[in-house]
C-alpha positions in Angstrom: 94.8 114.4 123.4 94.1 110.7 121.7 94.8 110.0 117.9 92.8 111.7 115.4 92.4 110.0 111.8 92.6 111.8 108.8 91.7 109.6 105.5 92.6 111.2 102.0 93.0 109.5 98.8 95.9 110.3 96.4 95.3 108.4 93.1 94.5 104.5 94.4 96.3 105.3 97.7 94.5 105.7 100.8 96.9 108.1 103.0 96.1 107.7 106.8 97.7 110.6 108.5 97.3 110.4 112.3 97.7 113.0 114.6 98.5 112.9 118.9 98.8 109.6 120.6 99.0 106.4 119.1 98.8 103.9 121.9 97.5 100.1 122.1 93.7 101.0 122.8 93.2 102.1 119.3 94.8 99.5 117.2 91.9 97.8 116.6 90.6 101.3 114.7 93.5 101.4 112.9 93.3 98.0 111.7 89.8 98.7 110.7 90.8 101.5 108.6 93.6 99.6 106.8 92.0 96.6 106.1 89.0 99.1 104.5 91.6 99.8 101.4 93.8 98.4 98.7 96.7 100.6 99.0 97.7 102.7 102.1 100.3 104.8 103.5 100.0 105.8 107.4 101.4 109.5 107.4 103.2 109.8 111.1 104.6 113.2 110.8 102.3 114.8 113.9 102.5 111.9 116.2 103.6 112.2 119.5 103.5 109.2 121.6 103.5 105.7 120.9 103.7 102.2 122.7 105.4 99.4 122.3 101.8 97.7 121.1 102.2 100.5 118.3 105.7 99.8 117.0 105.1 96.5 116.7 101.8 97.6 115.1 103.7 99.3 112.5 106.7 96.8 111.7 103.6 94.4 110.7 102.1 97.3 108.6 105.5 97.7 106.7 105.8 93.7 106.2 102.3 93.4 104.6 103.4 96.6 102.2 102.0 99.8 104.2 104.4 102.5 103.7 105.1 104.7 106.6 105.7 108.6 106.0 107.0 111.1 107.4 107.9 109.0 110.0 109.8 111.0 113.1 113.1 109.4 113.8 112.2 108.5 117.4 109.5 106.3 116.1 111.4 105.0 113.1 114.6 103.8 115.4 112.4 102.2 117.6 111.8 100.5 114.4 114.4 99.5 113.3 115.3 97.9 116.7 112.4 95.7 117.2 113.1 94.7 113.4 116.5 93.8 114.2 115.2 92.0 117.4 112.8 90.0 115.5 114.9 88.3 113.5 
C-alpha cells in the first residue's frame, strides 16, 4: 500500500488526512497539496510507515504553522528527537 490523500475542509481549514505509507517519494505531492491552501492540518492517525525524509518533512510543516493530528506516538517521538537534534 502507498499513501492515499484525503482533502476535507472544516471552516477555512484544509484537513489532509493520509492513509498507509508516507515515505520520501511522495513529498513532493504533499508539498503540492499544502502549498494549494491557507490553513492546513495533516491528520496522521492511519499512517503506518514513515522515513526519515518524512519526519523531517513534518518538523518543517509544524515550524511554518501546519498542525499535525492525531499524530501516533511513534511518529510524534521521532519528532520530538529530530527537533531536539536540530537545535
Amino acid at each position: 500500500m502507498t499513501l492515499k490523500i484525503e482533502t476535507r475542509c472544516e471552516g477555512r481549514t484544509t484537513v489532509l488526512r493520509l492513509i498507509g505509507q508516507a515515505e520520501t517519494e511522495l513529498l513532493e505531492e504533499l508539498r503540492a497539496h499544502i502549498r494549494c491552501h491557507a490553513r492546513v492540518q495533516l491528520e496522521l492517525e492511519e499512517v503506518t510507515t514513515v522515513d526519515i525524509s518524512v519526519v523531517r518533512f513534518f518538523v518543517e510543516c509544524e515550524a511554518r504553522g501546519v498542525v499535525l493530528v492525531q499524530c501516533p506516538l511513534f511518529i510524534r517521538e521521532w519528532i520530538n528527537r529530530e527537533q531536539t537534534e536540530q537545535r
